[in-house]
C-alpha positions in Angstrom: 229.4 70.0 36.4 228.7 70.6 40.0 229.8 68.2 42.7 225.8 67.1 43.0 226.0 66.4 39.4 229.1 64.4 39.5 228.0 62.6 42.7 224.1 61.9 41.7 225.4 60.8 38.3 227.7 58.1 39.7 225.0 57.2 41.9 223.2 56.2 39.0 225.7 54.3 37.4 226.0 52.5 40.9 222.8 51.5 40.4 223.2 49.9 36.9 226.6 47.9 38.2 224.0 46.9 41.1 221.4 45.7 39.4 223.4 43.9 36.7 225.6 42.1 39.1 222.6 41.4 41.4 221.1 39.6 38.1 224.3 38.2 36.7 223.5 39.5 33.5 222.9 42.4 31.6 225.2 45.3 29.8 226.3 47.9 32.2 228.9 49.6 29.6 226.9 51.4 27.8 224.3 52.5 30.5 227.3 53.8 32.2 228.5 55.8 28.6 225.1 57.1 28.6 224.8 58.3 32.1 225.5 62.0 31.1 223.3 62.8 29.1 220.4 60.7 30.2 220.8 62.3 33.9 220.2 65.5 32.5 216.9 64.8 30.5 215.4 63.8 33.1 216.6 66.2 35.4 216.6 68.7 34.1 214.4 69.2 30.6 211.6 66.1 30.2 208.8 66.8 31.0 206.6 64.9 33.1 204.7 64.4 35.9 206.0 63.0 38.7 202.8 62.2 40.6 201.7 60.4 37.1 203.6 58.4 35.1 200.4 58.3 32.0 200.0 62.1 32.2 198.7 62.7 28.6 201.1 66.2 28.3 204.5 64.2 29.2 207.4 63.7 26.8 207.7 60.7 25.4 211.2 59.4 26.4 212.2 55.7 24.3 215.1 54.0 24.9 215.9 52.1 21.5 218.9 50.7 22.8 216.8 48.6 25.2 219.8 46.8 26.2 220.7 49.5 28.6 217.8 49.1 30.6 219.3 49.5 33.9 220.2 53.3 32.8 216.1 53.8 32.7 215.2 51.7 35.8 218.1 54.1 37.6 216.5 56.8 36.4 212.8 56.0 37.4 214.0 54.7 41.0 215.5 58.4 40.9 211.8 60.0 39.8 210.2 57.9 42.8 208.5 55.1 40.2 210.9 52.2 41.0 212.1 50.9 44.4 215.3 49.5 45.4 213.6 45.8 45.6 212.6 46.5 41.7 216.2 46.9 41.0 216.8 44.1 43.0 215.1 42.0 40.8 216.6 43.2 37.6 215.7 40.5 35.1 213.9 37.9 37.1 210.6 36.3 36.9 207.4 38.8 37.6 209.7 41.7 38.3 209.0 44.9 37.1 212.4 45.3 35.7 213.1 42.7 33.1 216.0 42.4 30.9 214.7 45.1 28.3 212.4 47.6 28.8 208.8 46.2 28.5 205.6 48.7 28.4 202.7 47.3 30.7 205.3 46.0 32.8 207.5 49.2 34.2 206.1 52.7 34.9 207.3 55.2 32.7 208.1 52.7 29.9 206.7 53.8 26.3 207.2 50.5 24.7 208.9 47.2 24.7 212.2 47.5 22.7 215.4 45.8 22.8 215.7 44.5 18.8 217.5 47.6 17.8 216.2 50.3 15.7 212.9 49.6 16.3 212.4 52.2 19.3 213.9 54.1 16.6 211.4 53.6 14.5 208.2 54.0 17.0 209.7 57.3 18.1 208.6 58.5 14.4 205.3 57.2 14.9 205.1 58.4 18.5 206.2 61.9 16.6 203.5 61.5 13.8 200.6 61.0 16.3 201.8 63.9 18.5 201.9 66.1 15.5 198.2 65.4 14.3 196.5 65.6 17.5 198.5 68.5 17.7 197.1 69.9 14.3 193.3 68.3 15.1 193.3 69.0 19.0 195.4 72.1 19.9 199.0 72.7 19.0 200.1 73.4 23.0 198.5 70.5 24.1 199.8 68.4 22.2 203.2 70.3 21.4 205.4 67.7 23.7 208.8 66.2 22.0 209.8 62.5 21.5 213.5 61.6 22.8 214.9 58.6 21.7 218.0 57.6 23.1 220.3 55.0 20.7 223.8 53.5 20.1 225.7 52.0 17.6 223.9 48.9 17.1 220.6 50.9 16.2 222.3 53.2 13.8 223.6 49.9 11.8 220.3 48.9 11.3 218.4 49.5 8.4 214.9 50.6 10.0 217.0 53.2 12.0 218.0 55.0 8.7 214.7 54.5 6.8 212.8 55.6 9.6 215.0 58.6 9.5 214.3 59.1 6.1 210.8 59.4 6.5 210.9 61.5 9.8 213.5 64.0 8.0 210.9 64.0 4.7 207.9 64.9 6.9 209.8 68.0 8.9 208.6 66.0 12.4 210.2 68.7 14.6 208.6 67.5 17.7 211.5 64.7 17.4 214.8 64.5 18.7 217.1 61.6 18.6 220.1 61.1 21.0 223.1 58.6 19.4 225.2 57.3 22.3 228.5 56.8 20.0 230.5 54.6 22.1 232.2 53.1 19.1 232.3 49.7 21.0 229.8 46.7 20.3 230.1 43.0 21.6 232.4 41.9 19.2 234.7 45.0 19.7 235.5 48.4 17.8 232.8 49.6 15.5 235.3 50.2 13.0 235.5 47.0 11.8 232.4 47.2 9.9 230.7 50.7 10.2 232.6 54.4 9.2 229.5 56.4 8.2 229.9 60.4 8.7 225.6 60.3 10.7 226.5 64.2 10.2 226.1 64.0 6.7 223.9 61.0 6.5 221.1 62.9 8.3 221.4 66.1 7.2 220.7 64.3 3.8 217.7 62.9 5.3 216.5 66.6 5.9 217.6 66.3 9.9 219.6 69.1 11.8 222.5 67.6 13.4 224.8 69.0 16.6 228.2 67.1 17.5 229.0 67.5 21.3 231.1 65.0 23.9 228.7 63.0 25.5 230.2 63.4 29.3 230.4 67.7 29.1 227.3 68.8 31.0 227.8 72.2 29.8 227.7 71.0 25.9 224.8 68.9 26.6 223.0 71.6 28.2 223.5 73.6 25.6 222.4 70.6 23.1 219.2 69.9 25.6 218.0 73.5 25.8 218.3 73.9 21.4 216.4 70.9 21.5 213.3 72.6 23.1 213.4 75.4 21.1 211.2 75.9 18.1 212.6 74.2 15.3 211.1 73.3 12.1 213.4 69.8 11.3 213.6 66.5 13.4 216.9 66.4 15.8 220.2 64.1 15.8 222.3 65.0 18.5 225.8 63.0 18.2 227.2 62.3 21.6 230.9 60.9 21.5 230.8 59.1 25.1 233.2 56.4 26.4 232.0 52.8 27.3 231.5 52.5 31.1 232.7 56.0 32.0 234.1 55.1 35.3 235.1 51.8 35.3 238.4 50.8 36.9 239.5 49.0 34.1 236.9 48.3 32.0 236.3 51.8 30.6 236.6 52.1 27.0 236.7 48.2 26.4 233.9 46.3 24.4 234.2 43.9 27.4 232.1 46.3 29.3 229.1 45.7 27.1 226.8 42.7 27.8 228.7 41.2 31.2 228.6 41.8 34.7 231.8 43.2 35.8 234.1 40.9 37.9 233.9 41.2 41.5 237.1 42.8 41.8 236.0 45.1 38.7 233.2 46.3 40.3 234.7 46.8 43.6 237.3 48.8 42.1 234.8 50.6 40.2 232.8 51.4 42.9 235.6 53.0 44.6 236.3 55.1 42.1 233.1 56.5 41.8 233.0 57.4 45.6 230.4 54.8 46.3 229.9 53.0 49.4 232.0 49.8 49.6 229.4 47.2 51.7 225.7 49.0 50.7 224.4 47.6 46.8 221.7 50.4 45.3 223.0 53.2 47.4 221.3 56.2 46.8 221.5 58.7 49.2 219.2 61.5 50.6 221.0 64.6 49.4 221.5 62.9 45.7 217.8 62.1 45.5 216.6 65.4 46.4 219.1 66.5 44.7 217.8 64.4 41.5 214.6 66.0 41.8 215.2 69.4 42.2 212.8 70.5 39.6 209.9 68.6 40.6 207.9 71.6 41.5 208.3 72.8 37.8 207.2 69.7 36.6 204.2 69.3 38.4 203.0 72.9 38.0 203.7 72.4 34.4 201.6 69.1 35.1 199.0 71.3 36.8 198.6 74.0 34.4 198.3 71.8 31.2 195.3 70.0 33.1 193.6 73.2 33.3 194.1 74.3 30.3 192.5 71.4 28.9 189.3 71.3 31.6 188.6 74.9 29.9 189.1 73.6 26.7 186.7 70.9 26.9 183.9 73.3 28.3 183.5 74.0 24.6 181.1 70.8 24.0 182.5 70.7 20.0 186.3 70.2 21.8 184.8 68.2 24.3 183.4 65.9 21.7 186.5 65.8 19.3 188.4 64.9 22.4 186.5 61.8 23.4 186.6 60.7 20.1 190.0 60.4 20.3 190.4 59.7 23.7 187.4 57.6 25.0 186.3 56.2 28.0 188.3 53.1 28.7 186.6 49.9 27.5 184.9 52.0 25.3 184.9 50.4 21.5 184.4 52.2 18.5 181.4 51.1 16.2 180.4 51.9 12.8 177.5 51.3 10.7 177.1 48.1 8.8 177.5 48.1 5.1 175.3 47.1 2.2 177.2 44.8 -0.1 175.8 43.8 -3.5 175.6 40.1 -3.3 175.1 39.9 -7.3 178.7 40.9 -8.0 181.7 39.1 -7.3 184.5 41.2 -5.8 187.6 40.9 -4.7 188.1 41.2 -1.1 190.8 43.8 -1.2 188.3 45.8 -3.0 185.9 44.4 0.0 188.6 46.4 2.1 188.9 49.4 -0.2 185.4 49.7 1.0 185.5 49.5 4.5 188.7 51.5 4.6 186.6 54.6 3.0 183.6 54.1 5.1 186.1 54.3 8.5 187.8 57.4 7.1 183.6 59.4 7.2 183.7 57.3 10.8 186.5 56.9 12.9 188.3 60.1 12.9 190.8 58.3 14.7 191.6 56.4 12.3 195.2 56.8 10.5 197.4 54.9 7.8 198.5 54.3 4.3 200.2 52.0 2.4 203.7 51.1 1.0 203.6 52.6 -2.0 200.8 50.2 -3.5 198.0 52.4 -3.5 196.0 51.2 -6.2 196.5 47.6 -5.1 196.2 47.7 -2.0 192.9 49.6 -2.3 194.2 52.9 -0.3 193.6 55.5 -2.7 189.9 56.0 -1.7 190.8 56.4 1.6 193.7 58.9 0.9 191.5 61.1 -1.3 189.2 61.6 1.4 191.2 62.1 4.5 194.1 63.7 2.4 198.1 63.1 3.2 199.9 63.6 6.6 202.6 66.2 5.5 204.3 69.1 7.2 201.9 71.6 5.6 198.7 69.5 6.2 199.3 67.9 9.3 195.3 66.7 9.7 195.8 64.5 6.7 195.6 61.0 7.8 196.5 59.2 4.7 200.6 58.4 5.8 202.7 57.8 2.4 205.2 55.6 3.9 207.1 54.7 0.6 209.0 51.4 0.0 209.3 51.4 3.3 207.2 47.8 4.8 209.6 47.2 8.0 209.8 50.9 8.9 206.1 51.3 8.4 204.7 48.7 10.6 207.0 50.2 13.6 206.2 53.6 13.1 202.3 52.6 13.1 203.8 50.3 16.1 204.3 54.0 17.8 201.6 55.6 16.8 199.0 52.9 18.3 201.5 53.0 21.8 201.3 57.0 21.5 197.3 56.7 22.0 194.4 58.6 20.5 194.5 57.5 16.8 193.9 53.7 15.7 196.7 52.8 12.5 196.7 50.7 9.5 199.7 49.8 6.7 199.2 47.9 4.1 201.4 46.1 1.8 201.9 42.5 -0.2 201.2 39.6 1.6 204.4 38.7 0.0 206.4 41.4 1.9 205.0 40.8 5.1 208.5 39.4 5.5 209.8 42.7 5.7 207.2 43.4 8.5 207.9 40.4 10.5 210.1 41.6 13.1 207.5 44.7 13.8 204.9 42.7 13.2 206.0 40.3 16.3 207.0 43.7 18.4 203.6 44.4 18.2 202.3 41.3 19.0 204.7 41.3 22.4 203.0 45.0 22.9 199.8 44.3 22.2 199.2 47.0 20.3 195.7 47.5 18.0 197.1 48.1 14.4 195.5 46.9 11.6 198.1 45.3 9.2 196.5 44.5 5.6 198.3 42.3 3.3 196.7 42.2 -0.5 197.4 39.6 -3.2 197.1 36.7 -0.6 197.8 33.7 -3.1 198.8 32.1 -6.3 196.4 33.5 -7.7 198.2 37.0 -7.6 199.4 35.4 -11.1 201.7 37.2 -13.6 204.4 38.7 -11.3 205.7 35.1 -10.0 207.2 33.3 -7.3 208.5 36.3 -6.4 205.4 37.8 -5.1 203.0 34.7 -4.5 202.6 34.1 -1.1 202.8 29.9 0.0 204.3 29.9 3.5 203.3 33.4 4.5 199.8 33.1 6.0 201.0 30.0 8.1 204.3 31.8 9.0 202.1 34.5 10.5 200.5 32.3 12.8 203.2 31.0 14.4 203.7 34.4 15.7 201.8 34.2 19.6 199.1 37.0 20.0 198.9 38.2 16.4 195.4 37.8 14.6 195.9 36.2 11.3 192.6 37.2 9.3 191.7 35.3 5.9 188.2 36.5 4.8 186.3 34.6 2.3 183.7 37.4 0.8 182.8 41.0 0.5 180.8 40.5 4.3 183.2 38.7 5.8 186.2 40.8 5.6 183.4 43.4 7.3 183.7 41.2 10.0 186.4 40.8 10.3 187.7 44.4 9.8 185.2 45.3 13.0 186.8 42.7 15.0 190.4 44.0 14.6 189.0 47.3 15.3 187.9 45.9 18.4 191.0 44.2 19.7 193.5 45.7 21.8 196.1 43.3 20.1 197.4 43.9 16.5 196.1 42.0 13.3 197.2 40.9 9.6 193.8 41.4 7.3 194.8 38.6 4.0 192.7 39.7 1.3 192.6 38.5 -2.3 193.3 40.2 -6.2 190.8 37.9 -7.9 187.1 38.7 -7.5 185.4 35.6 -5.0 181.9 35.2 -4.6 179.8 36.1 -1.7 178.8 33.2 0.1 175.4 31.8 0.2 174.4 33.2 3.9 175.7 36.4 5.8 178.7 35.9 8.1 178.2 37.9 11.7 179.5 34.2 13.1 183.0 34.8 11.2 183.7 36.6 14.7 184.2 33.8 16.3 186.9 32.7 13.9 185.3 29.6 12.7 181.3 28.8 11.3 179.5 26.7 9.3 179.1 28.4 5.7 176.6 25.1 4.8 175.3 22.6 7.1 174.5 18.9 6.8 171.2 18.4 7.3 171.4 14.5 7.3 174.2 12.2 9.0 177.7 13.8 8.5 179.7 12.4 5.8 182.1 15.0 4.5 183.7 17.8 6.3 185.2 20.8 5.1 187.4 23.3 7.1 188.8 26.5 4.0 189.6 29.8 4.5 189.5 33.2 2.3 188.9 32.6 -2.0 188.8 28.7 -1.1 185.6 29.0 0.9 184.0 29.3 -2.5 185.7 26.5 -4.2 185.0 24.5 -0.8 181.2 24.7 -1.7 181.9 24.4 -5.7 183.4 21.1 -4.7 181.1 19.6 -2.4 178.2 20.3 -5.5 181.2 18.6 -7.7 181.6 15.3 -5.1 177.8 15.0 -4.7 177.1 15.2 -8.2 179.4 12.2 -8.6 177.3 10.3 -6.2 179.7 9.3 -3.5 177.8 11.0 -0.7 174.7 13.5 -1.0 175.4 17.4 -0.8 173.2 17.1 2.7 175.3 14.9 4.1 178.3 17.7 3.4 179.6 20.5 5.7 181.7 23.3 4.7 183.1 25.9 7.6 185.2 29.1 6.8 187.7 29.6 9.4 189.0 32.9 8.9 190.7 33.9 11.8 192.3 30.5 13.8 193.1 32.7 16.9 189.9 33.8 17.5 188.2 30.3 17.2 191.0 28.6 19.5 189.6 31.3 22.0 186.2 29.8 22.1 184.3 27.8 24.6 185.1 24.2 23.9 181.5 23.5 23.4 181.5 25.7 19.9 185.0 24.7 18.9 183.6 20.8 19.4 180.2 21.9 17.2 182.4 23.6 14.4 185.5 20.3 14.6 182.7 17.3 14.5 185.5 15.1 15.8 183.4 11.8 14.6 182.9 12.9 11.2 186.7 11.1 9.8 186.4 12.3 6.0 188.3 15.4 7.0 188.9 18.2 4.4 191.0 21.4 4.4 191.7 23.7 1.7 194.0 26.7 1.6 196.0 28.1 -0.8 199.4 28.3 0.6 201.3 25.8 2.8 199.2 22.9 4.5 201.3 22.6 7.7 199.1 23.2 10.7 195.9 22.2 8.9 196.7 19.1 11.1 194.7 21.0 13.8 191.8 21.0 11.9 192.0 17.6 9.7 194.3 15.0 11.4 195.3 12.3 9.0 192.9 13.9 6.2 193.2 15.2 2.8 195.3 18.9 3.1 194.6 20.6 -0.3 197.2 23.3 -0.6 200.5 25.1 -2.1 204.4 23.2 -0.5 206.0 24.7 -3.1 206.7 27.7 -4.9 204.0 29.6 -7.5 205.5 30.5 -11.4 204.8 33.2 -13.6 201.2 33.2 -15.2 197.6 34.2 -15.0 196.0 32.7 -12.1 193.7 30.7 -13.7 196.1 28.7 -15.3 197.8 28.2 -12.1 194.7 27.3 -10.8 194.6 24.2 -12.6 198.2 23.6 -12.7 197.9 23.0 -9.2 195.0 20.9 -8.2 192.9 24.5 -7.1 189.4 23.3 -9.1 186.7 21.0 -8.2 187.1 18.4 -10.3 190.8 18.3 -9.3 189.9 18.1 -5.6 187.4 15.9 -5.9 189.5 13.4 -7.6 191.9 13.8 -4.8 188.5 13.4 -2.7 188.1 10.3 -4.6 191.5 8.9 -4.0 191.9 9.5 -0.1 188.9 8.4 0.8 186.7 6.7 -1.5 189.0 4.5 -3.3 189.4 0.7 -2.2 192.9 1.2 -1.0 
């Protein structure tokens, strides 16, 4: 290590005491463990352009352990992308360097982690996307590596080691994973609950592994440069580093983790890492130049990878498959409509079967698969036309993610923050569960991934409680910025599907087992979330809001109540709302059209819990599932629990008709 080395890197860990103790919170230990190797990425092997933090060719460079996010803010105030007011504001209000790394928010952040594993887990979909443009674009291009850097508490985490599993299955070379093993957490020595050999462990998975000390520049060198070389396995490199390297007296102590250090601690500190005693976010002239020494390289790498690309794209076929992939911003894709035969009932997962093989002839772009359901989710069509992603077909764009729900929505997660390729999953609306925290990651990112959740009810049947959704749909929409999508027929899941497509904000698809049938008129008004399936053409009496398979038994009901004579069928109105987000986003003038505030025989209908129907019905009649489902064919469930129209209209009956 040369005395630049030495001097820039405790510069940088200067910076991270700084900025912590300027915010009063934050976790400097680890940032200051890290420091080594971290320093000499960035320095020395990443690849990026300094002039432009989105360069398309760059490394992709994701800090899972989000909680040292002062190690990347030092390091971007060292490319030039941060100032030394940005570290100044270190986890307050607006700044551009909150309390874990958020992408829209800092340049040179690839996504918003912090929940560990999960960067962990986007780095494999990051990988996966750079590895099929690199197959369907051009292999140079496109032939950058994903670093991840993580600690301890990432490699406890489940998603950590099945998103290893999956990376080491599928040979993603172009991956290379850094484990910060500190051995300290919050509440102290790792050893109290963890002992895995990661060595083994990963080469299991199909990973190579290397071992070095996390604070010898020369062994990380040497890790750094194998790293770059051609390789044909995914990358853990081990890195035995002490907690706050440096600290007076804090080094090596879990205390270091998540709290500022004393004011005597840092001080002390601070001293002994030759920094100036009265100047907070030193960072001198020498060490930054110093810092980026091999900015030249970078740039001229920067420089001849544009060029190479402006000759490919004289080739109008290239040119062509490149915008595809990589269109104009605000550009949306389109497709063609479908023709759906409205003679036949079908179930909507089927509906989305459909649409999922007619976006595979037209969106190139468009990737997925599902875990491990296949035939019930409806992804084989798509699968045998685009073919598997796997290391010997690489343009496949059918991704078998296994049993794999939490690790699948992450990776996809990665994949839609990579750019170029749109993602799907699919699973149980059951196991969404398993999704959840991903699912609310993306949500945070924004990121367009279409999530599609089959079997969306009670009426799943046969396999139980188990695997009926009640409280899932509702649980969904609690999460902020997620698109919770409930189509009714065949047409409106078409909707619906081109909606999603056009959102830059991810969205759950719920779609049934049982066959529903198509409703009476087309639905092109189901994109704005909320429309009137049948109108009252007289004085409104009746009102009903439903959503997905109960849109059908809405109408079967209101021909049920009027045929009892309590109110005429034009006096009736029945409104799928299929996607609540959407219609909450809508001039108050239409949501006020679709609520009929004055109509007070107020009627929803969904299978699964009823709270939040409130919205829609005040003190009305909420027809749905508040308990568990049991084990047998849906339509004896059906009328085990009130889901007919003679058991709804009695309920009709009772709430409102009924001298009470």
């Amino acid at each position: 290590m040369t005395t630049l080395d030495t001097r820039a890197v405790n510069c940088l860990k200067g910076l991270v005491l700084d900025g912590v103790d300027s915010a009063q919170s934050g976790h400097p230990g680890g940032a200051m463990g890290a420091m080594d190797f971290a320093y000499l990425l960035f320095t020395e092997t990443l690849r990026f352009d300094p002039r432009n933090p989105e360069w398309l060719g760059r490394d992709r460079f994701i800090l899972s352990a989000g909680h040292m996010s002062m190690l990347q803010y030092s390091l971007l105030h060292g490319i030039g992308w941060l100032t030394r007011e940005d570290l100044a504001q270190f986890r307050q209000l607006h700044s551009r360097t909150p309390g874990h790394p958020e992408n829209g928010v800092t340049p040179g952040v690839e996504c918003t982690t912090g929940p560990l594993g999960q960067g962990c887990g986007m780095s494999v979909g990051f990988a996966i996307a750079a590895a099929h443009l690199a197959a369907t674009l051009d292999s140079e291009l496109f032939g950058y590596n994903i670093w991840t850097l993580l600690g301890d508490g990432c490699m406890q985490e489940g998603i950590t080691l099945a998103s290893a599993s999956l990376a080491g299955h599928q040979k993603l070379h172009n991956l290379v994973w850094f484990y910060d093993k500190n051995r300290k957490q919050i509440a102290g020595d790792i050893d109290r609950a963890y002992s895995d050999d990661e060595g083994k462990v990963f080469e299991g998975f199909g990973w190579e592994t290397l071992h070095v000390v996390g604070h010898d520049h020369a062994a990380l060198r040497k890790a750094l440069a194998y790293a770059r070389s051609p390789r044909e396995k995914p990358l853990l490199i081990i890195g035995d580093t002490t907690i706050a390297k440096g600290a007076y007296s804090l080094e090596d102590s879990h205390h270091s983790h998540g709290a500022p250090f004393s004011k005597e601690e840092r001080t002390r500190t601070r001293e002994k890492l030759g920094l100036p005693a009265n100047e907070s976010f030193s960072w001198p002239e020498e060490v930054a130049h110093h810092f980026q020494r091999n900015f030249t390289l970078r740039i001229q790498e920067a420089c001849t990878w544009e060029e190479k690309i402006q000759a490919r794209c004289k080739d109008p076929a290239f040119q062509a498959r490149f915008a595809t992939y990589f269109p104009t911003p605000g550009t949306m894709p389109t497709v063609p409509a479908l023709q759906w035969d409205r003679t036949q009932g079908l179930a909507t997962r089927q509906a989305f079967g459909k649409i999922l093989e007619h976006w595979a002839r037209m969106l190139p772009q468009f990737v997925g698969g599902s875990a491990d359901l296949d035939p019930s989710n409806m992804t084989e069509g798509f699968a045998k036309l685009v073919g598997d992603f796997t290391p010997a077909h690489r343009v496949g764009r059918n991704i078998p993610f296994g049993v794999r729900e939490f690790p699948m929505s992450a990776i996809c997660n990665g994949i839609a923050l990579h750019g170029g390729l749109i993602p799907f999953d699919a699973t149980f609306l059951s196991f969404a569960d398993y999704s959840r925290p991903a699912l609310r990651l993306g949500a945070i990112q924004k990121v367009r991934v279409i999530h599609e959740f089959s079997h969306d009810s009670f009426h799943l049947g046969e396999d139980g409680p188990t695997h009926q959704p009640v409280e899932h749909v509702m649980s969904l929409r609690a999460i902020p910025d997620l698109y919770v999508m409930r189509p009714a027929d065949p047409h409106e899941t078409e909707v619906m599907c081109n909606t999603a497509l056009a959102l830059q904000a991810p969205s759950c698809i719920c779609v049934t087992r049982q066959k529903v049938p198509h409703l009476p008129k087309t639905a092109e008004e189901a994109a704005r979330g909320a429309w009137v399936v049948q109108r009252a053409t007289s004085a409104l009496e009746l009102l009903f809001f439903a959503t997905g398979s109960e849109v059908g038994l809405a109408l079967e009901t209101a021909s049920w109540v009027a045929a009892q004579g309590w109110v005429s069928l034009s006096s009736i109105q029945v409104v799928s709302v299929p996607c609540w987000e959407i219609f909450f986003q809508q001039e108050k003038a239409y949501q006020a059209e679709i609520m009929q505030r004055n109509c007070m025989r107020r009627v929803s209908i969904e299978a699964g819990s009823t709270l939040g129907w409130e919205r829609f019905v005040g003190d009305g009649l909420m027809i749905g599932l508040n308990h568990f489902g049991a084990s047998a064919p849906a339509n004896i469930l059906a009328k085990e629990y009130g889901f007919t129209p003679e058991s709804i209209g009695a309920r009709i009956q009772a709430h409102f008709y009924e001298t009470r």
